[in-house]
TORKOL-4160 file (C-alpha; in steps of 0.2 Angstrom, whole numbers, padded with zeros to 4 digits, m for minus):
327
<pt num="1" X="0601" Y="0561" Z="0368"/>
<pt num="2" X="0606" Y="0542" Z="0371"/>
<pt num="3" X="0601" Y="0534" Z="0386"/>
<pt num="4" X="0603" Y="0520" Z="0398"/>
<pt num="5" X="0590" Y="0518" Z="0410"/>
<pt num="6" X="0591" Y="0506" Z="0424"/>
<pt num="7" X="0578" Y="0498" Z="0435"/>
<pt num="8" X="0581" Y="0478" Z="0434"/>
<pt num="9" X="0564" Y="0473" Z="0444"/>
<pt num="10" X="0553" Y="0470" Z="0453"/>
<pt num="11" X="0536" Y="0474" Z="0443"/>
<pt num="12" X="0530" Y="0483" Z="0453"/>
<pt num="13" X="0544" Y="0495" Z="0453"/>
<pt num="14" X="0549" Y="0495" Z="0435"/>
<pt num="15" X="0531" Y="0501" Z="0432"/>
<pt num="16" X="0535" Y="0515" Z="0443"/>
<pt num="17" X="0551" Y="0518" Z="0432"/>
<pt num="18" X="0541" Y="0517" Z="0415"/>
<pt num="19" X="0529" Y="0530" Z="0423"/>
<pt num="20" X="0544" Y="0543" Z="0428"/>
<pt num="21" X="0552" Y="0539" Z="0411"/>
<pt num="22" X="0535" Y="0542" Z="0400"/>
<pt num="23" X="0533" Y="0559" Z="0407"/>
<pt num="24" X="0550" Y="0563" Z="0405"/>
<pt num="25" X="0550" Y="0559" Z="0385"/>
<pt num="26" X="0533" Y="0566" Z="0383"/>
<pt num="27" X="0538" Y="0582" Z="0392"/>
<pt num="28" X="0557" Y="0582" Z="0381"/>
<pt num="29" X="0544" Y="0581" Z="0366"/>
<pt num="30" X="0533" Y="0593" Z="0370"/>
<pt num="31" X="0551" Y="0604" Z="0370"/>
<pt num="32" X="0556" Y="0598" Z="0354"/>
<pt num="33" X="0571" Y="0587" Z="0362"/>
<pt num="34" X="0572" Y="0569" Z="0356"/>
<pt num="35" X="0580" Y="0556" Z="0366"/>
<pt num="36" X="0583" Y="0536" Z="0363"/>
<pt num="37" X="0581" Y="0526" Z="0377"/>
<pt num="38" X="0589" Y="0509" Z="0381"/>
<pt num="39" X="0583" Y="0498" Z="0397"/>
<pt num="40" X="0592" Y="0485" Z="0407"/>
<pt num="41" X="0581" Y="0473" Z="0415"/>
<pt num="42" X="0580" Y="0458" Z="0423"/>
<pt num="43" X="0577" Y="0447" Z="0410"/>
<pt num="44" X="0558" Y="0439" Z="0417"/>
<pt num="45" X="0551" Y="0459" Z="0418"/>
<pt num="46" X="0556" Y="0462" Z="0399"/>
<pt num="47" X="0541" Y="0459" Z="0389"/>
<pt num="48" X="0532" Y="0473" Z="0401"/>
<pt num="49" X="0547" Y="0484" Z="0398"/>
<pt num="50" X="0545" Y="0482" Z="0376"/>
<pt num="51" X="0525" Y="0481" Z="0376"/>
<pt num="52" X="0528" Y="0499" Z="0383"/>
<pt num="53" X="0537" Y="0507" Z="0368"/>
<pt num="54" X="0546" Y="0519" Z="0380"/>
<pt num="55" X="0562" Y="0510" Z="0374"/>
<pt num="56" X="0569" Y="0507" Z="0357"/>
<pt num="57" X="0582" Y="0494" Z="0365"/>
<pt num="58" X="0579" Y="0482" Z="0382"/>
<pt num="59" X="0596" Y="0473" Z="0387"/>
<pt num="60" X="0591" Y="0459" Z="0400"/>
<pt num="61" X="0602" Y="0449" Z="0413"/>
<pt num="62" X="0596" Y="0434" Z="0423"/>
<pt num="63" X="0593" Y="0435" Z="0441"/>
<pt num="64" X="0604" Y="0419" Z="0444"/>
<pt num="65" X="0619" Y="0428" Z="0436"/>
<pt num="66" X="0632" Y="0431" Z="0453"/>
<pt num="67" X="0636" Y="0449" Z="0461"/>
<pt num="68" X="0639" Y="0459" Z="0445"/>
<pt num="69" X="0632" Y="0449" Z="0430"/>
<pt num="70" X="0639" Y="0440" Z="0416"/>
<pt num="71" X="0654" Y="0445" Z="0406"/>
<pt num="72" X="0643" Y="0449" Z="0391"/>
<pt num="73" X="0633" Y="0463" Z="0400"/>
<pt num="74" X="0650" Y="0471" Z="0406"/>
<pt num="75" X="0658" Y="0472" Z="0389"/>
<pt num="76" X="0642" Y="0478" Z="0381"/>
<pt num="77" X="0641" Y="0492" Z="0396"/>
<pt num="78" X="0658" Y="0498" Z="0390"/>
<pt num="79" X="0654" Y="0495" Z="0371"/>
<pt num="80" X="0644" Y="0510" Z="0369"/>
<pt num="81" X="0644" Y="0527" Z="0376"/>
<pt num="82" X="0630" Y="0535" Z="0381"/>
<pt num="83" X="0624" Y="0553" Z="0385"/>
<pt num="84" X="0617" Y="0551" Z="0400"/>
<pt num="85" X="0613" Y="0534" Z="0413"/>
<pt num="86" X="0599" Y="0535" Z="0425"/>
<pt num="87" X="0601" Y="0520" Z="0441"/>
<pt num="88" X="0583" Y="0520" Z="0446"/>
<pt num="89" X="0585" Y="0505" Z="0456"/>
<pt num="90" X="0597" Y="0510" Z="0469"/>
<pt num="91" X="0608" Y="0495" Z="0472"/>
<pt num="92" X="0626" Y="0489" Z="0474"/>
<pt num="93" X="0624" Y="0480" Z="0457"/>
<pt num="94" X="0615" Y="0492" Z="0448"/>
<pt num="95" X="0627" Y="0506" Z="0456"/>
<pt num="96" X="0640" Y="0496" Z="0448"/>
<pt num="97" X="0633" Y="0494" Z="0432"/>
<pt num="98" X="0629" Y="0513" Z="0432"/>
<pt num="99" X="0649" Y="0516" Z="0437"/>
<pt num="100" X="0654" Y="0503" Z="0423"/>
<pt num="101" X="0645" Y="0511" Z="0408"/>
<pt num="102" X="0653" Y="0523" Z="0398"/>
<pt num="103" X="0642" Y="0540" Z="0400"/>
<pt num="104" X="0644" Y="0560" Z="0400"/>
<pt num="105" X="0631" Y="0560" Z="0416"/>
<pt num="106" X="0627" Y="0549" Z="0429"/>
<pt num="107" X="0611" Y="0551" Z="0439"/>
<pt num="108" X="0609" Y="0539" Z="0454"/>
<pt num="109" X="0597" Y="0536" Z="0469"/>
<pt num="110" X="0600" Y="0549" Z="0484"/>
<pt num="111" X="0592" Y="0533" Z="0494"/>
<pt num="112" X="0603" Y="0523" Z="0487"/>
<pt num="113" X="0604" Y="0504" Z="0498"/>
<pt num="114" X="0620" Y="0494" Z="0500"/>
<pt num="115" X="0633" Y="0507" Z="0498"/>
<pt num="116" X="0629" Y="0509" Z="0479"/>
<pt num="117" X="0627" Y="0529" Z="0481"/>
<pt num="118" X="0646" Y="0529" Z="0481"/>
<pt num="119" X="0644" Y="0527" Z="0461"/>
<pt num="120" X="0632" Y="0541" Z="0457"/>
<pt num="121" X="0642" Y="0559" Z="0455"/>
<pt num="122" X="0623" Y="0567" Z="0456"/>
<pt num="123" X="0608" Y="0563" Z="0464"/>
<pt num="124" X="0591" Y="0570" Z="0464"/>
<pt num="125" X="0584" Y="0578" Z="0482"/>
<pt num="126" X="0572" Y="0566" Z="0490"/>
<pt num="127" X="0554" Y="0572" Z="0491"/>
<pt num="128" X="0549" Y="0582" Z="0507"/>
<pt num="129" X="0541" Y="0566" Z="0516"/>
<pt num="130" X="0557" Y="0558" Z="0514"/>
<pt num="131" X="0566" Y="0541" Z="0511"/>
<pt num="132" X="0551" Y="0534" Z="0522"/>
<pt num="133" X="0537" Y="0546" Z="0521"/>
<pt num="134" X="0537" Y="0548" Z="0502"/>
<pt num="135" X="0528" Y="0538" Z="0488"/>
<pt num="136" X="0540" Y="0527" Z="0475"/>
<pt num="137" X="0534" Y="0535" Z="0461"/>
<pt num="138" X="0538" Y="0551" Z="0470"/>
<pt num="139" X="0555" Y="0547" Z="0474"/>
<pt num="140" X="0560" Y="0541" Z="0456"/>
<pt num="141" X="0549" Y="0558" Z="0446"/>
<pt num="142" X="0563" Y="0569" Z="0456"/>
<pt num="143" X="0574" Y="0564" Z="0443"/>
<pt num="144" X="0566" Y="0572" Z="0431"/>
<pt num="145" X="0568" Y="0593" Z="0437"/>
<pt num="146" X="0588" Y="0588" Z="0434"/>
<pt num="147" X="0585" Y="0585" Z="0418"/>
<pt num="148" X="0573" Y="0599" Z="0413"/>
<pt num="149" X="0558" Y="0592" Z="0415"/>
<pt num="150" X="0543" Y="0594" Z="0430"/>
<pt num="151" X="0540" Y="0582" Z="0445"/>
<pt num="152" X="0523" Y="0575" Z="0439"/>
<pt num="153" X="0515" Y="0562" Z="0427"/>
<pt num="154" X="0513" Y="0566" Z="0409"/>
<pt num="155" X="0499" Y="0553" Z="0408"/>
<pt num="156" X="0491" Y="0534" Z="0410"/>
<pt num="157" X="0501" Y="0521" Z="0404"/>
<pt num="158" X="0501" Y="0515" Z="0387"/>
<pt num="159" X="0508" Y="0497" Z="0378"/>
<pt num="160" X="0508" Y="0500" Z="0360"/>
<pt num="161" X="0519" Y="0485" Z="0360"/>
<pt num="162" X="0507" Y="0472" Z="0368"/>
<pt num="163" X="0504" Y="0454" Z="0363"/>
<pt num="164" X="0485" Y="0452" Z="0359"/>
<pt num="165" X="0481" Y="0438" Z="0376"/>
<pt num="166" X="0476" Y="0422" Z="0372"/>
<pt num="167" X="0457" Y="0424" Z="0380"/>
<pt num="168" X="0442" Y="0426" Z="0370"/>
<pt num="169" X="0439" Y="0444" Z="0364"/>
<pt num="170" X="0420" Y="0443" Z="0370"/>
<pt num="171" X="0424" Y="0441" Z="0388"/>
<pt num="172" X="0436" Y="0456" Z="0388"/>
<pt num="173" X="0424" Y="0467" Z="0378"/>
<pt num="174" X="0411" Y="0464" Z="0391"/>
<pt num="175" X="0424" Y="0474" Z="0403"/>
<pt num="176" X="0426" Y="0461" Z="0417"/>
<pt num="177" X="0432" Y="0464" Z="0437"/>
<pt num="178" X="0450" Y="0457" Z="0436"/>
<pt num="179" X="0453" Y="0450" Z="0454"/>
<pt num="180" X="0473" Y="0445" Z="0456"/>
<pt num="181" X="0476" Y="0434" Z="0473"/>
<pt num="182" X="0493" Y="0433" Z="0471"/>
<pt num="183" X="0508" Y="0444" Z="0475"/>
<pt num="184" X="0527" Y="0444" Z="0475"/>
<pt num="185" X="0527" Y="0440" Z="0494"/>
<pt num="186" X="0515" Y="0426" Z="0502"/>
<pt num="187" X="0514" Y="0439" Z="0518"/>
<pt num="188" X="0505" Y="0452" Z="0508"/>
<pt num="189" X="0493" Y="0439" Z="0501"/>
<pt num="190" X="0475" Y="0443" Z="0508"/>
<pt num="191" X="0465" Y="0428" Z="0512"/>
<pt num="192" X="0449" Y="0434" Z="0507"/>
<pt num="193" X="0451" Y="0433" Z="0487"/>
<pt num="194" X="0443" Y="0415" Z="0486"/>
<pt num="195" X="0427" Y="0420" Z="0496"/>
<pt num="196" X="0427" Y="0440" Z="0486"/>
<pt num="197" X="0427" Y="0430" Z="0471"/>
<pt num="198" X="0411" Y="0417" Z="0474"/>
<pt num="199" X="0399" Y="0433" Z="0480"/>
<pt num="200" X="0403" Y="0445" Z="0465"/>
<pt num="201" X="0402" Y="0432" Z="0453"/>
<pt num="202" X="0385" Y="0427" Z="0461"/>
<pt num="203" X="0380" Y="0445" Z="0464"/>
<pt num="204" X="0384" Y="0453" Z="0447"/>
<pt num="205" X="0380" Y="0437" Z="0435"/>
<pt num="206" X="0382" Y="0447" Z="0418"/>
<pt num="207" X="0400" Y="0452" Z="0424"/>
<pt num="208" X="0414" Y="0442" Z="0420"/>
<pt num="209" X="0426" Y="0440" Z="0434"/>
<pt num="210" X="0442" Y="0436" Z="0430"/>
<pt num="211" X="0459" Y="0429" Z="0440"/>
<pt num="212" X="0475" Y="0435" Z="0430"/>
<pt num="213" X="0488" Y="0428" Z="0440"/>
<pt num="214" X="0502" Y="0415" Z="0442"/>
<pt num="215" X="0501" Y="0406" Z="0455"/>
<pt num="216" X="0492" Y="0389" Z="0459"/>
<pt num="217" X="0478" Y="0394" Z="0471"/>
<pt num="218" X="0461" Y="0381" Z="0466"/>
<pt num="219" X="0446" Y="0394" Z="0460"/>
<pt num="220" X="0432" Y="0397" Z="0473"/>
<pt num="221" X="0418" Y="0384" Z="0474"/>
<pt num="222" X="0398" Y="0387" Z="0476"/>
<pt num="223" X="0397" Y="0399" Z="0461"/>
<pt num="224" X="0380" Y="0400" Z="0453"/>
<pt num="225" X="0382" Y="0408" Z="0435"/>
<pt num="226" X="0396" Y="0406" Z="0423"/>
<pt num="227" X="0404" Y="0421" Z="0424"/>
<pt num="228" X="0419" Y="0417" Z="0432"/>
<pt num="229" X="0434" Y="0413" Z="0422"/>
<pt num="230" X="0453" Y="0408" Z="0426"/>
<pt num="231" X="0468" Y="0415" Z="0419"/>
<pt num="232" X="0480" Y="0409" Z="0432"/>
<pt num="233" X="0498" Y="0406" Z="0420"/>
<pt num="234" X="0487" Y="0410" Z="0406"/>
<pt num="235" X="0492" Y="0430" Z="0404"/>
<pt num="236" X="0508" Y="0431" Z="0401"/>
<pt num="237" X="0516" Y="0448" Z="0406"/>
<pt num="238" X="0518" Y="0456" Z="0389"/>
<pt num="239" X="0499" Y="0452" Z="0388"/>
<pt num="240" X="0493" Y="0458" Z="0403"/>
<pt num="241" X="0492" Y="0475" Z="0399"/>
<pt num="242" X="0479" Y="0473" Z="0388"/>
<pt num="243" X="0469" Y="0461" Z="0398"/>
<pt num="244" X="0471" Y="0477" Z="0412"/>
<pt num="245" X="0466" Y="0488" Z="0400"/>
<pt num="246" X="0449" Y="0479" Z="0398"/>
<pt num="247" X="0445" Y="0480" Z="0416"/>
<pt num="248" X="0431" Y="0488" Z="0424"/>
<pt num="249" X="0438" Y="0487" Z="0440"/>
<pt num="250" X="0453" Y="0478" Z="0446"/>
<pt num="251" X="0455" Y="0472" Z="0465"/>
<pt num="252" X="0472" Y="0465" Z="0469"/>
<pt num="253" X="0485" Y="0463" Z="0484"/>
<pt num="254" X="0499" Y="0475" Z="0487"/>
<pt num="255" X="0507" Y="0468" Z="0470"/>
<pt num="256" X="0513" Y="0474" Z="0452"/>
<pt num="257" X="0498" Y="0472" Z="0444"/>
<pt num="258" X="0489" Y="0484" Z="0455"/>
<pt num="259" X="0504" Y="0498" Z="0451"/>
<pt num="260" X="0500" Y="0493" Z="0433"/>
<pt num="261" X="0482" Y="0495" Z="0435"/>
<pt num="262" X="0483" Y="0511" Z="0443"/>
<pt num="263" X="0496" Y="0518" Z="0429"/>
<pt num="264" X="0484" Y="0514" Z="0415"/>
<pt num="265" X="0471" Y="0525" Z="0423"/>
<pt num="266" X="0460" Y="0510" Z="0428"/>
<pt num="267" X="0450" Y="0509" Z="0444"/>
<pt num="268" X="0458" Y="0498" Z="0455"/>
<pt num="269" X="0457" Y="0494" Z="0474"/>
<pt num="270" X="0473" Y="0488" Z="0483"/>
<pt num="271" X="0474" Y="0477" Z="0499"/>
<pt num="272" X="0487" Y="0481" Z="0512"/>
<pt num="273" X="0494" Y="0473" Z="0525"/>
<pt num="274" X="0511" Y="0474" Z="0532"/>
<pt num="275" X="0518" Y="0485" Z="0517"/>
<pt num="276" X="0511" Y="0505" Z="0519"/>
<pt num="277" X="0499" Y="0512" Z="0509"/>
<pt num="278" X="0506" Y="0528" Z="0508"/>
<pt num="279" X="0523" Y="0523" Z="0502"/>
<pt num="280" X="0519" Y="0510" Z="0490"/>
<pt num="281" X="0499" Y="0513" Z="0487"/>
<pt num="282" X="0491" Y="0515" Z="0470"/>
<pt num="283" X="0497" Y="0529" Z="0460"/>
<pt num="284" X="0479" Y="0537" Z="0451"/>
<pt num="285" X="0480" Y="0550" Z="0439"/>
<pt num="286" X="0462" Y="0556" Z="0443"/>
<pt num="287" X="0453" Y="0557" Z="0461"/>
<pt num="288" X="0445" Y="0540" Z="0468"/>
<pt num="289" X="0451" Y="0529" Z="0452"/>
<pt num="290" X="0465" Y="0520" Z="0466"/>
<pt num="291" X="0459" Y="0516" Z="0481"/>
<pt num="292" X="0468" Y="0506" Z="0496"/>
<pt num="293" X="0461" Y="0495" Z="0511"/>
<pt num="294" X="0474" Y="0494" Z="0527"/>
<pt num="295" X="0470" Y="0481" Z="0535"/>
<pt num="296" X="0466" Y="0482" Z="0553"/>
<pt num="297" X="0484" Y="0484" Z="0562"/>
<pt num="298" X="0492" Y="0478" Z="0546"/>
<pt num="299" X="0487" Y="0460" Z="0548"/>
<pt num="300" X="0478" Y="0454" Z="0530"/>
<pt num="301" X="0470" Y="0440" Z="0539"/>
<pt num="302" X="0460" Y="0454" Z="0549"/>
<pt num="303" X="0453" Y="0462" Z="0534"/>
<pt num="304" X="0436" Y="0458" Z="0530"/>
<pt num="305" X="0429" Y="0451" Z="0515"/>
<pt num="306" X="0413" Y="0464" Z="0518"/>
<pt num="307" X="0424" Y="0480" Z="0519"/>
<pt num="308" X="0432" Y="0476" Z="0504"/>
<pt num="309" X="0415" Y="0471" Z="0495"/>
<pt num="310" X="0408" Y="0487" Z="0501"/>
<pt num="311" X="0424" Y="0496" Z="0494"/>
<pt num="312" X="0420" Y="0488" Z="0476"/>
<pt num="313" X="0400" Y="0493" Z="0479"/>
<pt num="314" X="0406" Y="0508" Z="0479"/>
<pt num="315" X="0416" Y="0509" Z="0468"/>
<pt num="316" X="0406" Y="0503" Z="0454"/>
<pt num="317" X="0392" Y="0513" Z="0457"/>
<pt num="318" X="0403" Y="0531" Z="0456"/>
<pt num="319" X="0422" Y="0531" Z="0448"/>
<pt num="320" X="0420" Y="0511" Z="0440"/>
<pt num="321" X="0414" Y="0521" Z="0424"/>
<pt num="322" X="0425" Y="0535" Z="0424"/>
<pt num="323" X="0442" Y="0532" Z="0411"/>
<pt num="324" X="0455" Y="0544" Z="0408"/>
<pt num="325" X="0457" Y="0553" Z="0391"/>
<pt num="326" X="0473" Y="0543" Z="0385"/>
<pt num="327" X="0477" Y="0555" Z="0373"/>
């Protein structure tokens, strides 16, 4: 079977979409059914979507092209016909794509925004909590019982097609605490991660603490060891799987990384504030491997730096060491 999958951005999201997708190949190949996939994406969330291997083919569009992309991706929409195209974005764009391309069946969001469900012939029922009371990753695995397949992860994450990061192997083998300050959204930036930083690097001096990230916030002052290191616009995204992958324990804002964290199957905290944990909270495939932290009355500037270290206490004595069988 040939399909086109679309979920243009943001990270977050599109690891949502590769989690849904995974299980649905894995669970076609358990059946003896075989499918080739191709992804459209927006062109900056690429290398996440090949360092994956879910798809054989990524088409990309840049965010700057106007309303309905460039006149190449609409002629290489009706160029090929496919056997089946998944909209897992829900937009007017992406509905339109979805109506553009050439396809025996075409599956769209039943939440669809901005008048795009007009261009999806079937839709997938919403789970029982609803448009606003369900997870993400729940909303988009209800795709999956139209096309034969269950409403549940197959599995943690994996990125066969990763680039090996540019950071020295030894640090990464010592299986650091990955702390990401940054996020999509300044508003769902916590405060804290400068001041988190300085006391775990000081309390755990044989553990290297690392910032992944791309933003330009100045590294915390007053450390006593070594230990820290940072990767700000040093990891670039096709990387950063693998860098995840080494982790111990990852502590990040409401943000991409922590979905990617939480699909690998490593332990990871998330920090919420005005976004709600129970829509958009880290996905674990095992109990007490995601955690999140609300904020008191959803205000990040609230939460303090001694609930979250107590979080990570505790979370290094019990599930730190506990790692899912990838197989």
């Amino acid at each position: 079977m040939d399909l086109l999958i679309i979920k243009t951005s943001s990270f977050g999201d599109i690891v949502h979409g590769l989690q849904a997708i995974d299980s649905l190949r894995r669970q076609w190949e358990r059946a003896g059914k075989r499918g080739a996939i191709t992804w459209l994406v927006q062109d900056r969330f690429a290398g996440l979507v090949e360092a994956s291997g879910i798809a054989e083919t990524c088409w990309t569009f840049s965010r700057r092209d106007r309303f309905l992309g460039d006149k190449a991706l609409r002629a290489r929409l009706r160029s090929r016909r496919f056997d089946l195209v998944l909209d897992l974005q829900g937009r007017w764009k992406t509905g339109y794509w979805t109506w553009l391309a050439r396809a025996d069946r075409k599956i769209g969001r039943a939440d669809a925004r901005e008048l795009a469900g007009m261009f999806y012939p079937e839709k997938p029922a919403l789970p029982p909590g609803g448009r606003y009371g369900s997870h993400a990753l729940d909303i988009l695995l209800n795709y999956l019982p139209l096309l034969g397949g269950e409403a549940t992860l197959a599995g943690p994450l994996r990125f066969p097609g990763g680039v090996k990061p540019e950071v020295d192997p030894a640090v990464l083998a010592r299986r650091p605490i990955l702390i990401f300050p940054d996020s999509a959204q300044a508003v769902k930036e916590w405060p804290g991660h400068r001041e988190l930083t300085r006391e775990l690097a000081n309390a755990y001096p044989t553990i290297p603490i690392l910032w992944p990230g791309w933003s330009d916030m100045a590294p915390p002052s007053g450390l006593r060891h070594d230990n820290f290191v940072n990767l700000m616009k040093r990891v670039p995204l096709k990387s950063l799987p693998e860098v995840v992958g080494s982790a111990r324990l990852v502590i990040a804002n409401d943000s991409g990384p922590m979905h990617l964290a939480a699909a690998m199957g490593i332990p990871v905290i998330g920090l919420f504030g005005p976004s709600s944990a129970v829509r958009y909270g880290p996905r674990g495939l095992a109990p007490g491997l995601a955690r999140a932290i609300a904020a008191p009355g959803g205000r990040l500037a609230d939460l303090s730096v001694a609930t979250v270290r107590d979080e990570i206490t505790a979370c290094l004595e019990g599930t730190a060491e506990r790692r899912l069988d990838a197989r």
